[in-house]
DRENPA-3360 file (N, C-alpha, C; in nm, 2 decimals, always signed):
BEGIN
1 = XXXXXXXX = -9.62/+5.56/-6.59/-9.48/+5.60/-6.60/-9.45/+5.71/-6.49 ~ -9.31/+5.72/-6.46/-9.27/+5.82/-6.35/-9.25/+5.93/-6.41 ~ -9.24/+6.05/-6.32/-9.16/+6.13/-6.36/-9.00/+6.13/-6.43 ~ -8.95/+6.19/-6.55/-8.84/+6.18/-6.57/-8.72/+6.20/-6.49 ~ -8.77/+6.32/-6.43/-8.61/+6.38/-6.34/-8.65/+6.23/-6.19 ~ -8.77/+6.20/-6.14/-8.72/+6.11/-6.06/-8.65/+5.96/-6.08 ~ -8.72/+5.93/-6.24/-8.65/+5.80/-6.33/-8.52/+5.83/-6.30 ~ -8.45/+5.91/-6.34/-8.30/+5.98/-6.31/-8.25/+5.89/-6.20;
9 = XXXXXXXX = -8.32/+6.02/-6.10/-8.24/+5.99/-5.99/-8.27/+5.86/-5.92 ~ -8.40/+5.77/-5.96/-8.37/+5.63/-5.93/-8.24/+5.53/-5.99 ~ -8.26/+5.55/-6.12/-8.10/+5.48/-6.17/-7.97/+5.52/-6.11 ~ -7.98/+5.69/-6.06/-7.85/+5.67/-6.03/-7.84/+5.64/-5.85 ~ -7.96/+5.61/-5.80/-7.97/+5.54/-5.69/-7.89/+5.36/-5.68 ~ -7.94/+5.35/-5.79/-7.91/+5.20/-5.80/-7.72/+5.21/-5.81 ~ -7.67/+5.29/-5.88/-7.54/+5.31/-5.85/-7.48/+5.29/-5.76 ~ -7.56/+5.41/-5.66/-7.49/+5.45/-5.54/-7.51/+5.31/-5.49;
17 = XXXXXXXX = -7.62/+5.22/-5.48/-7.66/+5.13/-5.38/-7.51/+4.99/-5.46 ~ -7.52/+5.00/-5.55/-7.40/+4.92/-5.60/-7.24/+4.94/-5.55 ~ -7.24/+5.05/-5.54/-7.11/+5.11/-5.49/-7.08/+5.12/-5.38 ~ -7.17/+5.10/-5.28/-7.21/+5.07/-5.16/-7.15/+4.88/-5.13 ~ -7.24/+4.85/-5.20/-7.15/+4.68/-5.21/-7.03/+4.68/-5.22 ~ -6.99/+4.77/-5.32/-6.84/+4.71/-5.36/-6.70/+4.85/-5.23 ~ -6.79/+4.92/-5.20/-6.70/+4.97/-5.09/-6.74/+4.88/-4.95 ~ -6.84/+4.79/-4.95/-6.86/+4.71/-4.83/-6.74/+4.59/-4.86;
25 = XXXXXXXX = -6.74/+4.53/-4.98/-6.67/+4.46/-5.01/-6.53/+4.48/-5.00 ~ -6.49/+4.59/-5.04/-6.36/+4.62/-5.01/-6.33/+4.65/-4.82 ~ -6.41/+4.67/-4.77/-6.36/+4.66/-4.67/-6.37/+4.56/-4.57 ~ -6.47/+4.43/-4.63/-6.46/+4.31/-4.61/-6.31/+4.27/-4.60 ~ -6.27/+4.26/-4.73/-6.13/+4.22/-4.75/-6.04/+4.25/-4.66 ~ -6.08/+4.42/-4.65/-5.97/+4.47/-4.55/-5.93/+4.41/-4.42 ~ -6.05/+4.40/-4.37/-6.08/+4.31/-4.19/-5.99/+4.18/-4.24 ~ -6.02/+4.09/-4.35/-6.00/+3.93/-4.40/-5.86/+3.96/-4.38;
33 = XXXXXXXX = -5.82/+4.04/-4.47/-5.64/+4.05/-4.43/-5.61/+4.10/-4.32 ~ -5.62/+4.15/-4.20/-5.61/+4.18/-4.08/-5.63/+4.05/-4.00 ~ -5.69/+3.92/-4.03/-5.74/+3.82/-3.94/-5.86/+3.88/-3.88 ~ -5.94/+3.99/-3.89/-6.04/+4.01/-3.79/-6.17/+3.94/-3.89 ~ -6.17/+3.84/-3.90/-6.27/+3.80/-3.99/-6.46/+3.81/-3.95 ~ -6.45/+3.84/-3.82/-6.57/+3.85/-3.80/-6.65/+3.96/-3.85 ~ -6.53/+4.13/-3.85/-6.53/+4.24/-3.91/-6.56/+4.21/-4.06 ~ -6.51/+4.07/-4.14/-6.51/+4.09/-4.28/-6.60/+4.05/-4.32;
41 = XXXXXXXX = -6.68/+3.93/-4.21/-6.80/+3.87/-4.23/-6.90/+4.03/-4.25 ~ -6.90/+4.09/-4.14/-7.07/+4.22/-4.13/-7.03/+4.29/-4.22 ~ -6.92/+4.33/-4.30/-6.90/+4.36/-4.42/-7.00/+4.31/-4.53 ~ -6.95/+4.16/-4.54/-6.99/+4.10/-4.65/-7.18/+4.04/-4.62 ~ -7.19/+4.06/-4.53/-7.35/+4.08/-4.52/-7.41/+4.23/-4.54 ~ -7.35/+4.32/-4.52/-7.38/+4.45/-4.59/-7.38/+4.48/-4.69 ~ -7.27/+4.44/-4.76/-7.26/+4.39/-4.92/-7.37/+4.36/-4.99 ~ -7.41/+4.21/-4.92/-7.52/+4.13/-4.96/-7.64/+4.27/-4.94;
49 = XXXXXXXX = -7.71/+4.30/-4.84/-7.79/+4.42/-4.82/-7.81/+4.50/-4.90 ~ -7.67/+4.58/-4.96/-7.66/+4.70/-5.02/-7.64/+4.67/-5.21 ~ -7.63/+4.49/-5.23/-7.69/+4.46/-5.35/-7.85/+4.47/-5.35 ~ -7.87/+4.35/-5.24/-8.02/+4.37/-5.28/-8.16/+4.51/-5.27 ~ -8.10/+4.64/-5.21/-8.10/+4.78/-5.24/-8.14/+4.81/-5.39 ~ -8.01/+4.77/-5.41/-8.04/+4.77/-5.57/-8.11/+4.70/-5.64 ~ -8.09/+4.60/-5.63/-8.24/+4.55/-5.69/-8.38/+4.54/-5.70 ~ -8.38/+4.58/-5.55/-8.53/+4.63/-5.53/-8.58/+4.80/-5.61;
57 = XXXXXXXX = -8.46/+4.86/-5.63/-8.46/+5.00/-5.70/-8.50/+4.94/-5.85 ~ -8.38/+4.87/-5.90/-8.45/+4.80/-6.04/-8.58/+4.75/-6.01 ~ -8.62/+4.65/-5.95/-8.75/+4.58/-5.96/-8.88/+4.72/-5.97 ~ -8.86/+4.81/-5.88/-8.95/+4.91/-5.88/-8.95/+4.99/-6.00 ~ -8.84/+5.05/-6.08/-8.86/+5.08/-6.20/-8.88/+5.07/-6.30 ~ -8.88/+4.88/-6.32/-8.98/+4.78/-6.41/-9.07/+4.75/-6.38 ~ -9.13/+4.78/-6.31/-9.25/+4.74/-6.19/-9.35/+4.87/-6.26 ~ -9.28/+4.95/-6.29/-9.34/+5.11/-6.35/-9.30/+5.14/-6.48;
65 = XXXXXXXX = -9.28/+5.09/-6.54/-9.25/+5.06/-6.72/-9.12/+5.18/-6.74 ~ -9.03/+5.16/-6.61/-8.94/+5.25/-6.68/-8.81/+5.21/-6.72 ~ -8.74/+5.27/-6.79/-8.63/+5.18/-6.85/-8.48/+5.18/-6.74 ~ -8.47/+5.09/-6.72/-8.35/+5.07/-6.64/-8.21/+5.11/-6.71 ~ -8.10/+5.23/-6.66/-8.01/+5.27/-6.69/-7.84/+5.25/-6.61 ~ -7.84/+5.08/-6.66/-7.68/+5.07/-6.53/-7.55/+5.14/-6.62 ~ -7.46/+5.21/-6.49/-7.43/+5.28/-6.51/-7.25/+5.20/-6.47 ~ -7.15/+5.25/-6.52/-7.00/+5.20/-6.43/-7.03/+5.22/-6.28;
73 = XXXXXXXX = -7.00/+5.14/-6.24/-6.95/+5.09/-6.09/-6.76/+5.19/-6.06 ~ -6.78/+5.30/-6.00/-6.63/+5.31/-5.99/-6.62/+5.22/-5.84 ~ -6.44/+5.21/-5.86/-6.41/+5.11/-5.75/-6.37/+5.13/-5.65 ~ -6.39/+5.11/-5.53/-6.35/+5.21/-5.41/-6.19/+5.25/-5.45 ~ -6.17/+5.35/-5.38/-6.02/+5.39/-5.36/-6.00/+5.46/-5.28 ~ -6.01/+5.31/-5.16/-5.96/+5.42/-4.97/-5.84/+5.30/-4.97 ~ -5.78/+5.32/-4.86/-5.71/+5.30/-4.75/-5.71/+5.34/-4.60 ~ -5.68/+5.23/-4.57/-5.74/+5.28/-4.38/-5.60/+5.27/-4.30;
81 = XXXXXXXX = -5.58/+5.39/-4.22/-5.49/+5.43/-4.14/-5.44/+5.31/-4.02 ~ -5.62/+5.27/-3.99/-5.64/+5.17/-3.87/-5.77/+5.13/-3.84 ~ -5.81/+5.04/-3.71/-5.90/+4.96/-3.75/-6.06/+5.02/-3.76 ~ -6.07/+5.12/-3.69/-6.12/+5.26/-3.68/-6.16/+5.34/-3.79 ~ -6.08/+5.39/-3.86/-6.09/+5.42/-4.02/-6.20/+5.39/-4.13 ~ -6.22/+5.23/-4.12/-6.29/+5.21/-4.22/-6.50/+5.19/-4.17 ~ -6.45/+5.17/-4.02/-6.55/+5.23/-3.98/-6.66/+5.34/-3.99 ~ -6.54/+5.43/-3.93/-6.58/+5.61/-3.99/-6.63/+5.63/-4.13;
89 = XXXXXXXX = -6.53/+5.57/-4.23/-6.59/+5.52/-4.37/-6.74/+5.51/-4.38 ~ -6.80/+5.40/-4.30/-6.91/+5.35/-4.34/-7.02/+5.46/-4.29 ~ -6.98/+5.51/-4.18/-7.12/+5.57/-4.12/-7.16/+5.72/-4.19 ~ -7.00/+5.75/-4.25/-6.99/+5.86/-4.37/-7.11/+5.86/-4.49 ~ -7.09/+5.70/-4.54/-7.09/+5.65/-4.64/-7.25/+5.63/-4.63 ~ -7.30/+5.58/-4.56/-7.44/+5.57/-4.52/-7.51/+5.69/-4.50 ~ -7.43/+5.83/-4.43/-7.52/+5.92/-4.46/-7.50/+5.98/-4.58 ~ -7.44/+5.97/-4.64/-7.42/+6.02/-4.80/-7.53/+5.98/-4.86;
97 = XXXXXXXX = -7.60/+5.86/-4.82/-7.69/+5.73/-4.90/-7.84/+5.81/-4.87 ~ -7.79/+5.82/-4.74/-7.94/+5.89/-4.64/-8.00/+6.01/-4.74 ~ -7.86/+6.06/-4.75/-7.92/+6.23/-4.80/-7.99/+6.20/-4.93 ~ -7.90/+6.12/-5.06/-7.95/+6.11/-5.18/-8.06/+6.04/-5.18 ~ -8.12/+5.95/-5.08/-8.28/+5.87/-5.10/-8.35/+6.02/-5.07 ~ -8.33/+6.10/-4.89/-8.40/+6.20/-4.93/-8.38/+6.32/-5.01 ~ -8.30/+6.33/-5.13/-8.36/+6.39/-5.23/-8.44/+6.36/-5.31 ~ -8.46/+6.20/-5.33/-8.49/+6.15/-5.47/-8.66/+6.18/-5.42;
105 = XXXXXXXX = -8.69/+6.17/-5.23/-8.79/+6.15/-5.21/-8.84/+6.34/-5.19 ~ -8.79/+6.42/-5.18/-8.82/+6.57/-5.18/-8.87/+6.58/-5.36 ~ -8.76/+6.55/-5.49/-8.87/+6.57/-5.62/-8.99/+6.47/-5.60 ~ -8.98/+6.35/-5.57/-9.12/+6.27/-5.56/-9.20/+6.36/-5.51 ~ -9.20/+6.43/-5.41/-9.34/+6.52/-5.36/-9.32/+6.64/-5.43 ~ -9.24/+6.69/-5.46/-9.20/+6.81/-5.58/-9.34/+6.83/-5.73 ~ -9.32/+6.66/-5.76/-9.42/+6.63/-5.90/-9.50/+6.55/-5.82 ~ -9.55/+6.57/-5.68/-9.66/+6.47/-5.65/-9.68/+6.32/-5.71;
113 = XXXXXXXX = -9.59/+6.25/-5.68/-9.56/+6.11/-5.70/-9.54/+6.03/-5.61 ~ -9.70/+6.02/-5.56/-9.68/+5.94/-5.41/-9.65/+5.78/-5.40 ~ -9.64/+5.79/-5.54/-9.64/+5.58/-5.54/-9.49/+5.59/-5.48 ~ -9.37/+5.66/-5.53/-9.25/+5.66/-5.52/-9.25/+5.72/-5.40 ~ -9.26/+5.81/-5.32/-9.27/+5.84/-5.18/-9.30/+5.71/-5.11 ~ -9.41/+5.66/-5.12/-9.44/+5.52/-5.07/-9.34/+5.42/-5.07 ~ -9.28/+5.37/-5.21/-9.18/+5.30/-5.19/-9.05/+5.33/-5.13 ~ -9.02/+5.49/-5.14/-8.93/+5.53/-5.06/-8.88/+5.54/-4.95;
121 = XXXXXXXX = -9.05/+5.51/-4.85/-9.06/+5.52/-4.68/-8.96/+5.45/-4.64 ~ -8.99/+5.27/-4.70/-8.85/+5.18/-4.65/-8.73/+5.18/-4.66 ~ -8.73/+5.30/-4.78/-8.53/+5.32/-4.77/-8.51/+5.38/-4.63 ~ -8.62/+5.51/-4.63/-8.56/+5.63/-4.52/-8.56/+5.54/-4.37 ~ -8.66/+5.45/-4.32/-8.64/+5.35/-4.23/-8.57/+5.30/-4.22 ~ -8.50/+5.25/-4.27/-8.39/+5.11/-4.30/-8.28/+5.19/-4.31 ~ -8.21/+5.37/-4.41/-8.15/+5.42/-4.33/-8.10/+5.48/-4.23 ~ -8.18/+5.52/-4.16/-8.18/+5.52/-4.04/-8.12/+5.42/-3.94;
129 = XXXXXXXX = -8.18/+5.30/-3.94/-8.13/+5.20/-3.93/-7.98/+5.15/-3.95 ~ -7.92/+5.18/-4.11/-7.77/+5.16/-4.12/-7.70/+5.27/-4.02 ~ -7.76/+5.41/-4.06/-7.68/+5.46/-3.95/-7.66/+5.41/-3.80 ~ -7.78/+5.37/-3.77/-7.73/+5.38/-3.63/-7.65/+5.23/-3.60 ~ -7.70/+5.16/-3.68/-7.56/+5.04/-3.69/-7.38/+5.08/-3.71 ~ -7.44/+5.16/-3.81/-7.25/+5.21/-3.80/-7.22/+5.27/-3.70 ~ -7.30/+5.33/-3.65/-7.27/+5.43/-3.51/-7.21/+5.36/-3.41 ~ -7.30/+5.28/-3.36/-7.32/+5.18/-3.27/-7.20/+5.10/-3.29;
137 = XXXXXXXX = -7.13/+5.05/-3.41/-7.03/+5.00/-3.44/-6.91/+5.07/-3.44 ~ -6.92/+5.15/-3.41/-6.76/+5.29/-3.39/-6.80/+5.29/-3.25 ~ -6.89/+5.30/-3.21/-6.90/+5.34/-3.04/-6.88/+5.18/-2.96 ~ -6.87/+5.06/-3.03/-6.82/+4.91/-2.98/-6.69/+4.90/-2.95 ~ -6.64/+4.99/-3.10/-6.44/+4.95/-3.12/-6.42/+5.01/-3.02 ~ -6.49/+5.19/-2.98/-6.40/+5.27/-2.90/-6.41/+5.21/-2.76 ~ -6.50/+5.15/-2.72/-6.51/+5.10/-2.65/-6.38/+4.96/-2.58 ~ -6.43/+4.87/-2.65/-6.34/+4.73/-2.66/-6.26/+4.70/-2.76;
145 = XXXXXXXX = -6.21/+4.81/-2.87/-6.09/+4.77/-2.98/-5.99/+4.82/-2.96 ~ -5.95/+4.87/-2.85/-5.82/+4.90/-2.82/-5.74/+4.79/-2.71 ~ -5.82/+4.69/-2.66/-5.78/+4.59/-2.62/-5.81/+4.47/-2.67 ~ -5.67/+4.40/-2.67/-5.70/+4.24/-2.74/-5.82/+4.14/-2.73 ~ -5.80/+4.16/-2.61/-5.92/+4.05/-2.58/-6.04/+4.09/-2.63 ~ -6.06/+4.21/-2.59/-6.23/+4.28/-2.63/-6.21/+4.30/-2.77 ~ -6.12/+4.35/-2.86/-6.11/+4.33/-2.97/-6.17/+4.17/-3.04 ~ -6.10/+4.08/-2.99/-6.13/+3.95/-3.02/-6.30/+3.93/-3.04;
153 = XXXXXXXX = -6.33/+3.93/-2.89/-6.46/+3.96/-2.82/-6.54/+4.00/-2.95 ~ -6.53/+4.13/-2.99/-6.64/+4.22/-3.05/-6.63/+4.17/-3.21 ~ -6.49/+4.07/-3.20/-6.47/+3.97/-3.38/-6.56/+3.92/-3.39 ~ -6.57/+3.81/-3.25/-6.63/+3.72/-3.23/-6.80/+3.70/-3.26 ~ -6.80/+3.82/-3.16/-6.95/+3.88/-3.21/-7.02/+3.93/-3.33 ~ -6.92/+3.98/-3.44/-7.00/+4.02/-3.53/-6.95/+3.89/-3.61 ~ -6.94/+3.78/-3.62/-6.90/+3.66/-3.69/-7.09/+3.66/-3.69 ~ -7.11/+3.67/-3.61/-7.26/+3.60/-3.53/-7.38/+3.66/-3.65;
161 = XXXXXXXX = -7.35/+3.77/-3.68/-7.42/+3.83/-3.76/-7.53/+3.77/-3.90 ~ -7.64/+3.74/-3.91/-7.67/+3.67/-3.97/-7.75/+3.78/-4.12 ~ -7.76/+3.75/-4.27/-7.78/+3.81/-4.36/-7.98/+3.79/-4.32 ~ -8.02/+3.89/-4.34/-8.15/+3.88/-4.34/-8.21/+3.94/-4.50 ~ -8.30/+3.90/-4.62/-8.31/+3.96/-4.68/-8.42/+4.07/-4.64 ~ -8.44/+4.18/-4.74/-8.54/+4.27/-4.71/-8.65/+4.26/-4.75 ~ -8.76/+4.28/-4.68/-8.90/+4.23/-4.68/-9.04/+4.36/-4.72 ~ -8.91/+4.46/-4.81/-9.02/+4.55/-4.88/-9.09/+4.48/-4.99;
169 = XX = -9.29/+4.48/-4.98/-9.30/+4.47/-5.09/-9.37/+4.52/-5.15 ~ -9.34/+4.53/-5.35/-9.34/+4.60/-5.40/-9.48/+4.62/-5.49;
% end
Protein backbone atom coordinates (compact mmCIF):
# COMPACT_ATOMS: atom_id res chain seq x y z
CA UNK A 1 0.00 0.00 0.00
CA UNK A 2 1.03 3.77 -0.47
CA UNK A 3 1.13 6.31 1.57
CA UNK A 4 -2.25 7.98 2.34
CA UNK A 5 -1.54 11.70 1.77
CA UNK A 6 0.26 10.47 -1.65
CA UNK A 7 -2.97 8.00 -2.51
CA UNK A 8 -4.67 11.60 -2.22
CA UNK A 9 -2.85 13.39 -4.25
CA UNK A 10 -2.71 10.58 -6.92
CA UNK A 11 -6.55 10.63 -7.33
CA UNK A 12 -6.67 14.06 -7.46
CA UNK A 13 -4.01 13.91 -10.16
CA UNK A 14 -6.23 11.80 -12.12
CA UNK A 15 -8.66 14.87 -12.07
CA UNK A 16 -6.44 17.30 -13.04
CA UNK A 17 -5.31 14.86 -15.96
CA UNK A 18 -9.12 14.51 -16.87
CA UNK A 19 -9.74 18.11 -16.92
CA UNK A 20 -6.91 18.53 -19.01
CA UNK A 21 -8.89 16.47 -21.75
CA UNK A 22 -11.85 18.16 -21.37
CA UNK A 23 -10.15 21.84 -21.53
CA UNK A 24 -8.16 20.15 -24.61
CA UNK A 25 -11.44 19.33 -25.88
CA UNK A 26 -12.96 22.37 -25.50
CA UNK A 27 -10.57 24.05 -27.34
CA UNK A 28 -10.60 21.46 -30.01
CA UNK A 29 -14.01 22.75 -30.71
CA UNK A 30 -12.96 26.13 -30.54
CA UNK A 31 -10.24 25.90 -33.60
CA UNK A 32 -13.41 23.38 -35.39
CA UNK A 33 -15.63 26.49 -35.26
CA UNK A 34 -12.98 28.80 -36.52
CA UNK A 35 -12.30 26.38 -39.70
CA UNK A 36 -8.74 26.01 -38.35
CA UNK A 37 -9.19 22.33 -38.14
CA UNK A 38 -5.80 21.29 -38.05
CA UNK A 39 -5.59 23.49 -34.60
CA UNK A 40 -8.68 21.19 -33.51
CA UNK A 41 -7.17 18.09 -34.66
CA UNK A 42 -3.51 18.65 -31.99
CA UNK A 43 -6.23 19.55 -29.56
CA UNK A 44 -8.01 16.42 -29.89
CA UNK A 45 -4.80 14.35 -29.88
CA UNK A 46 -3.87 16.01 -26.61
CA UNK A 47 -7.12 15.17 -25.39
CA UNK A 48 -6.49 11.60 -26.33
CA UNK A 49 -2.82 12.03 -24.25
CA UNK A 50 -4.19 13.78 -21.32
CA UNK A 51 -6.92 10.81 -21.05
CA UNK A 52 -4.62 8.28 -21.22
CA UNK A 53 -2.46 10.30 -18.24
CA UNK A 54 -5.17 9.35 -16.40
CA UNK A 55 -5.37 6.15 -16.85
CA UNK A 56 -2.04 5.19 -16.41
CA UNK A 57 -2.50 7.20 -12.80
CA UNK A 58 -5.54 4.76 -12.24
CA UNK A 59 -3.66 1.63 -13.50
CA UNK A 60 -0.81 2.50 -11.02
CA UNK A 61 -3.00 2.82 -8.03
CA UNK A 62 -4.59 -0.61 -8.60
CA UNK A 63 -1.45 -1.87 -9.51
CA UNK A 64 -0.81 -0.93 -5.56
CA UNK A 65 -4.04 -2.07 -3.94
CA UNK A 66 -5.24 1.38 -3.67
CA UNK A 67 -8.66 2.46 -3.99
CA UNK A 68 -9.43 4.62 -6.79
CA UNK A 69 -11.35 7.94 -5.96
CA UNK A 70 -13.11 9.73 -9.32
CA UNK A 71 -13.96 12.83 -8.56
CA UNK A 72 -16.50 15.63 -10.83
CA UNK A 73 -14.89 16.67 -13.78
CA UNK A 74 -15.65 20.69 -13.66
CA UNK A 75 -16.16 21.95 -17.23
CA UNK A 76 -13.86 24.32 -18.74
CA UNK A 77 -15.13 27.93 -18.64
CA UNK A 78 -12.82 30.13 -20.95
CA UNK A 79 -13.39 32.01 -23.85
CA UNK A 80 -10.68 33.20 -26.18
CA UNK A 81 -10.25 36.84 -27.19
CA UNK A 82 -8.23 35.30 -30.43
CA UNK A 83 -6.43 32.74 -31.98
CA UNK A 84 -3.47 33.28 -29.57
CA UNK A 85 -5.49 33.09 -26.40
CA UNK A 86 -6.20 29.54 -26.19
CA UNK A 87 -2.77 28.90 -26.78
CA UNK A 88 -1.42 30.89 -23.78
CA UNK A 89 -4.25 28.78 -22.15
CA UNK A 90 -2.43 25.63 -22.69
CA UNK A 91 1.11 26.31 -21.81
CA UNK A 92 -0.47 27.91 -18.56
CA UNK A 93 -2.39 24.94 -18.11
CA UNK A 94 0.60 22.47 -18.54
CA UNK A 95 2.53 24.24 -16.05
CA UNK A 96 -0.10 24.08 -13.54
CA UNK A 97 0.06 20.10 -14.35
CA UNK A 98 4.03 20.43 -14.08
CA UNK A 99 3.93 21.83 -10.64
CA UNK A 100 1.18 19.43 -9.11
CA UNK A 101 3.13 16.00 -10.44
CA UNK A 102 6.10 17.80 -8.67
CA UNK A 103 4.37 18.02 -5.60
CA UNK A 104 2.89 14.69 -5.54
CA UNK A 105 6.68 13.68 -6.33
CA UNK A 106 8.29 16.06 -3.32
CA UNK A 107 5.68 13.95 -0.51
CA UNK A 108 6.77 10.59 -2.41
CA UNK A 109 10.47 11.38 -1.20
CA UNK A 110 8.95 13.20 1.97
CA UNK A 111 7.64 9.36 3.18
CA UNK A 112 10.44 7.69 1.10
CA UNK A 113 8.26 6.12 -1.52
CA UNK A 114 10.47 5.42 -4.25
CA UNK A 115 8.21 3.01 -6.18
CA UNK A 116 6.06 6.33 -6.84
CA UNK A 117 8.98 8.61 -7.55
CA UNK A 118 9.90 6.01 -10.13
CA UNK A 119 6.65 6.04 -11.71
CA UNK A 120 6.58 9.65 -11.50
CA UNK A 121 9.99 10.18 -13.51
CA UNK A 122 7.75 9.78 -16.84
CA UNK A 123 5.22 12.41 -15.87
CA UNK A 124 8.18 15.01 -15.06
CA UNK A 125 9.77 13.97 -18.63
CA UNK A 126 6.87 14.01 -20.67
CA UNK A 127 6.00 17.39 -18.91
CA UNK A 128 8.54 18.96 -19.78
CA UNK A 129 7.92 17.85 -22.99
CA UNK A 130 4.14 19.41 -23.12
CA UNK A 131 5.69 22.43 -22.20
CA UNK A 132 7.92 22.96 -24.62
CA UNK A 133 5.27 21.83 -27.25
CA UNK A 134 3.01 24.56 -26.09
CA UNK A 135 5.81 26.95 -26.18
CA UNK A 136 7.00 26.08 -29.45
CA UNK A 137 3.27 26.35 -30.52
CA UNK A 138 2.82 30.16 -29.33
CA UNK A 139 6.27 30.92 -30.82
CA UNK A 140 4.77 29.19 -34.60
CA UNK A 141 1.48 31.49 -34.45
CA UNK A 142 3.70 34.57 -33.48
CA UNK A 143 5.62 33.76 -36.02
CA UNK A 144 3.19 32.71 -39.17
CA UNK A 145 -0.44 33.42 -37.54
CA UNK A 146 -0.76 36.77 -38.30
CA UNK A 147 -0.65 36.04 -41.97
CA UNK A 148 -3.12 33.95 -44.02
CA UNK A 149 -1.17 31.95 -45.85
CA UNK A 150 1.27 30.98 -43.01
CA UNK A 151 -1.71 30.78 -40.83
CA UNK A 152 -3.06 28.15 -43.32
CA UNK A 153 0.46 26.70 -43.57
CA UNK A 154 0.91 26.00 -39.74
CA UNK A 155 -3.21 24.40 -40.05
CA UNK A 156 -1.91 22.44 -42.41
CA UNK A 157 0.80 21.22 -40.45
CA UNK A 158 -0.60 20.39 -37.28
CA UNK A 159 -3.47 18.39 -39.28
CA UNK A 160 -0.21 16.12 -39.73
CA UNK A 161 0.08 15.41 -36.16
CA UNK A 162 -0.22 11.88 -35.35
CA UNK A 163 -1.76 10.37 -31.67
CA UNK A 164 1.05 8.31 -30.22
CA UNK A 165 0.11 6.21 -27.18
CA UNK A 166 2.39 6.31 -24.03
CA UNK A 167 4.85 3.71 -23.54
CA UNK A 168 5.26 3.96 -19.65
CA UNK A 169 5.46 0.67 -18.14
CA UNK A 170 4.11 -0.10 -15.22
Amino acid sequence: MLNEKVTTLLNEQINKELYSAYLYLDISSYFIDKNLNGFGHWFSVQAQEERDHALLFIQYLQNNQCKVKLTDIKGPDKSYADFKDPLEVTLQHEQTVTASIHNIYAEAIAVKDFRTTQFLDWFIKEQGEEEKNSDELIRKYELFGQDGKGLYMLDNELLARLYTPPTLVL
